[in-house]
C-alpha positions in Angstrom: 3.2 90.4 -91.7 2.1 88.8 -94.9 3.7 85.1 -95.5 4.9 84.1 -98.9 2.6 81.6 -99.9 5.8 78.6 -100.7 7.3 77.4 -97.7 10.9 75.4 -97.1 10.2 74.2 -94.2 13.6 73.6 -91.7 15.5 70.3 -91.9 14.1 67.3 -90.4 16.5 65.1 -87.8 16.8 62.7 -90.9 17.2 64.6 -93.4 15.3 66.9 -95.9 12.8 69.6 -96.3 9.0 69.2 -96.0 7.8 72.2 -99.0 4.2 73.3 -98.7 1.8 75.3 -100.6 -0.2 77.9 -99.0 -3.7 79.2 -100.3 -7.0 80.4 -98.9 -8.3 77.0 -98.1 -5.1 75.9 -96.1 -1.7 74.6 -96.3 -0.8 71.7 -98.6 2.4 69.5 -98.1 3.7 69.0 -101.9 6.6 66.8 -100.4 10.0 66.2 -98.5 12.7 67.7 -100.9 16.4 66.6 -100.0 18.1 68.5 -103.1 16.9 71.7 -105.1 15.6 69.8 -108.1 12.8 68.0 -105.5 11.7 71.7 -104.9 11.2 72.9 -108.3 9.8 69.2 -109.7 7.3 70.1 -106.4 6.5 73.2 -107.9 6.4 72.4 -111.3 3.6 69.3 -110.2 2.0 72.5 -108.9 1.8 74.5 -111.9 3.9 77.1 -110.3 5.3 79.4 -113.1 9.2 79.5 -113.4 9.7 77.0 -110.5 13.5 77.6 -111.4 13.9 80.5 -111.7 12.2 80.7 -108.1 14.1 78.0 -106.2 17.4 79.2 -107.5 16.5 83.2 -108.0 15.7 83.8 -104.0 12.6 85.5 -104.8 11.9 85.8 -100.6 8.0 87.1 -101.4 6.6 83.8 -102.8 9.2 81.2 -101.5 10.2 81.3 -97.3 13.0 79.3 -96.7 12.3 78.5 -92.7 15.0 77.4 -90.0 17.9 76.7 -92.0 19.5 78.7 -94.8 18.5 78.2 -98.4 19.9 75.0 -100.1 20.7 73.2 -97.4 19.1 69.4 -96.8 20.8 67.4 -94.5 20.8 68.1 -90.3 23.6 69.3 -88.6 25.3 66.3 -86.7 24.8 67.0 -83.0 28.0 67.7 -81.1 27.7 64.6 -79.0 27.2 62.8 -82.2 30.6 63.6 -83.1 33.4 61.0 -82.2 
């Protein structure tokens, strides 16, 4: 299965998205996004074309969103969190 080469990764505990770049030499982390506009600011630093059209188009060949479902930045409070 081929892997779109932009990567959301799935929310950290504390909050926020790790985004990563993948190309033939590896995997580079462009940051921790905690809103959209971190994503495509990422991917604009990159010179990825229409970074705006990508993060808020779903175009699901070049951008993965992993874990959690697109958009979404801050963790689910754990049940025994909850008072």
């Amino acid at each position: 299965m081929e892997h779109a080469p932009i990567v959301v990764h799935r929310v950290s505990a504390s909050g926020g998205r790790r985004v990563s770049l993948r190309t033939p030499e590896g995997e580079a982390v462009l940051g921790v996004a905690h809103e959209d506009r971190d994503v495509i600011e990422f991917l604009r630093r990159a010179e990825v074309p229409d970074p705006d059209d990508l993060v808020l188009g779903g175009n699901r060949t070049l951008l993965e969103w992993q874990g959690d479902p697109p958009h979404v930045y801050e963790a689910e409070p754990i049940a025994s969190d909850l008072p």
